[in-house]
C-alpha positions in Angstrom: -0.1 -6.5 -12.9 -2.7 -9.1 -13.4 -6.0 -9.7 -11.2 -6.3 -9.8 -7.7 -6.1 -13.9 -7.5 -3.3 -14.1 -10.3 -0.7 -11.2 -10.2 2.4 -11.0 -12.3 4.7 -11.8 -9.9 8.0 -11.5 -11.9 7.0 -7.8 -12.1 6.8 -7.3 -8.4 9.7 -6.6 -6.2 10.3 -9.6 -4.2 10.7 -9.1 -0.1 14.2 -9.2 1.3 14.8 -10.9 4.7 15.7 -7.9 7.0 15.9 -10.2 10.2 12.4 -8.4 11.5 10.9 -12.0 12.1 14.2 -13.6 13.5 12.9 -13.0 17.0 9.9 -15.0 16.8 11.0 -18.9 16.6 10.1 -20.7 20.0 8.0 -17.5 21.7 5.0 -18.6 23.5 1.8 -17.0 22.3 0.7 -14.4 25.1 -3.0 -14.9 25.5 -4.7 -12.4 23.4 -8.4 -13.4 22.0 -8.4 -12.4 18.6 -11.9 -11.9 16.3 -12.8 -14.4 14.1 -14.7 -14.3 10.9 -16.4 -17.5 12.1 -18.0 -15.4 15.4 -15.6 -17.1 17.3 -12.6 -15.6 19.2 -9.7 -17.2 19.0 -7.0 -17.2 21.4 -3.6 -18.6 19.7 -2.0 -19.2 22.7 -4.5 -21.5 24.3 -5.0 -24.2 21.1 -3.8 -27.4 21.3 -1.9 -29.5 18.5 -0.1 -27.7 15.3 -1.7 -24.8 13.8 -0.6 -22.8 10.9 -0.8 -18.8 11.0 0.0 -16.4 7.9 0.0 -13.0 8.4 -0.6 -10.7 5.0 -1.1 -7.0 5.2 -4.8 -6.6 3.8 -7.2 -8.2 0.8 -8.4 -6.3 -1.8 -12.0 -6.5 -3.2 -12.5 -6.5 -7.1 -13.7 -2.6 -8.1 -12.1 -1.4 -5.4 -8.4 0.1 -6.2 -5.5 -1.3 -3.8 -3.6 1.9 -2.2 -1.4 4.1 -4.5 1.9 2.4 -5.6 0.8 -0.7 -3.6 2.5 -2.9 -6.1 5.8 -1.3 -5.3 5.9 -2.4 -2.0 7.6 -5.7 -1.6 6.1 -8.6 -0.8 2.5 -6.2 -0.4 0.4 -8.3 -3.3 -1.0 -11.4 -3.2 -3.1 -11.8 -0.2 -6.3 -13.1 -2.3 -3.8 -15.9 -4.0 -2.3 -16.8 -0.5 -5.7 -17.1 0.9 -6.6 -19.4 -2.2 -3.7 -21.7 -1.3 -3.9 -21.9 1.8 -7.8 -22.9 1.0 -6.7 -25.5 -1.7 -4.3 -26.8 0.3 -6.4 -27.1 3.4 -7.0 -31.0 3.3 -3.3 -31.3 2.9 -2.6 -29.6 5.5 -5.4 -31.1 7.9 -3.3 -34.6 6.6 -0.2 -33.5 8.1 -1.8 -32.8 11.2 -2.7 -29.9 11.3 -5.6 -29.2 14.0 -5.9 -25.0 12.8 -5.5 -22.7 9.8 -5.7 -19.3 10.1 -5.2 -16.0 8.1 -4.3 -12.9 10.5 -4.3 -9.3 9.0 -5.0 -6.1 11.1 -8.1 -5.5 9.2 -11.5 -5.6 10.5 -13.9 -8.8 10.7 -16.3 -7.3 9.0 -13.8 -6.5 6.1 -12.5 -10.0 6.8 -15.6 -11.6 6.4 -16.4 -10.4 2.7 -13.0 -11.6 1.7 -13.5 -15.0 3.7 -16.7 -15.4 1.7 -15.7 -14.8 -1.0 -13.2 -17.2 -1.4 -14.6 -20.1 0.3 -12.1 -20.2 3.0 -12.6 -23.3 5.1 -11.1 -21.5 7.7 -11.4 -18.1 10.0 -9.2 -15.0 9.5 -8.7 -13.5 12.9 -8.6 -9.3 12.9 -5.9 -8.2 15.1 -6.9 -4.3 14.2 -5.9 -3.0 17.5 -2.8 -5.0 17.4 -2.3 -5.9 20.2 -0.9 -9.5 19.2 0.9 -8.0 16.6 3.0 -5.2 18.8 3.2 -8.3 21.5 5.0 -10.5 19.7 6.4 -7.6 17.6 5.8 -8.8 14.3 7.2 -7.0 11.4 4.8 -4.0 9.7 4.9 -1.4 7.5 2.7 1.8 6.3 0.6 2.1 3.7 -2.3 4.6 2.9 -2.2 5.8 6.3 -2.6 2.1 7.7 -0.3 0.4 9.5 -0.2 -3.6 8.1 1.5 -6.4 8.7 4.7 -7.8 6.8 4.1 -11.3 5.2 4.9 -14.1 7.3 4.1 -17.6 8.3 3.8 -19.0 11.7 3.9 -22.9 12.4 2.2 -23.1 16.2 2.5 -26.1 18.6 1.1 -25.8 21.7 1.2 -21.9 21.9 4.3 -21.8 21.2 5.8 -21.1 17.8 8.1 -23.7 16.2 8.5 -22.1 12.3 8.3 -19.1 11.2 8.7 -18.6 7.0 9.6 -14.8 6.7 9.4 -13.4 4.0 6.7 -15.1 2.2 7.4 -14.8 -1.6 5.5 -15.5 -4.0 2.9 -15.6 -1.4 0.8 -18.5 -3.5 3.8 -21.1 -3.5 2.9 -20.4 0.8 0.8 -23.2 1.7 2.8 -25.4 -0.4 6.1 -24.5 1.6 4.5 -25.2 4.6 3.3 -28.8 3.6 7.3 -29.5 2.7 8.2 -28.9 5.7 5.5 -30.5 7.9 6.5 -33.5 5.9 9.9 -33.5 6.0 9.7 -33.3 10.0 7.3 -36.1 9.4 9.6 -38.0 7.3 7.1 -38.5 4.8 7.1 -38.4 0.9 
């Protein structure tokens, strides 16, 4: 299947769109402060300006073996290659306005943090463990390995209140890319 930052994807099964995100476009955030890998907590509802959430079920660490048939979940791999997108993309995106990037999973921040290290994220990943944003705004999950995680998605935020949401994300490293179309075709720029 390839490493952690560059699957195979043509041997994954791809995500179908089972409406589980349809809900979500023009919600406003309740205010729930989420932990940051930064030390900061983060309250999606209360930032001003655009900002650009994806949601991706857990990251891996290298040496450590993803749960069983993990692969055979649809749209489960490729949270380190999202990440790196969304990282590589980040002036990009900061050029289109946007004023926040974030990665949301329900893991930890202190499993976060490795990962956001790691990879030289520019950015925080915010923990929404006991999700309570997550059942809020009832985003889609599923079960894995006795964990309950969160389906691949993509929220574009404007003042709280959400405005886009790209569901299902797949391949998840083309992501950041499809965000930065659209911001500029609202723009109207090249």
């Amino acid at each position: 299947m390839g490493s952690l930052s560059d699957p195979d994807w043509s041997a994954l099964p791809a995500p179908a769109d089972d409406g589980a995100a349809a809900h979500l476009v023009d919600l406003e955030l309740p205010g729930i402060a989420l932990d940051a890998t930064d030390g900061r907590s983060v309250d999606l509802s209360a930032l001003r300006g655009v900002s650009v959430v994806y949601a991706y079920p857990m990251t891996g660490r290298p040496g450590i073996p993803l749960p069983e048939d993990w692969d055979m979940i649809p749209g489960a791999r490729g949270c380190t290659p999202q990440s790196c997108a969304f990282r590589d993309h980040y002036a990009d995106l900061t050029a289109q306005g946007v004023a926040h990037v974030f990665g949301l999973s329900t893991q930890d921040t202190a499993y976060q943090r490795e990962a956001a290290e790691r990879l030289h994220l520019p950015f925080a990943l915010l923990s929404d463990a006991d999700l309570r944003l997550t059942d809020a705004l009832r985003l889609p999950t599923f079960e894995a390995a006795g964990m309950r995680l969160l389906r691949r998605l993509t929220m574009i935020i404007e003042d709280g209140r959400i405005v886009l949401v790209l569901y299902p994300v797949f391949p998840p490293d083309r992501n950041a890319q499809d965000v930065i179309a659209w911001l500029r075709a609202c723009a109207g720029s090249p």
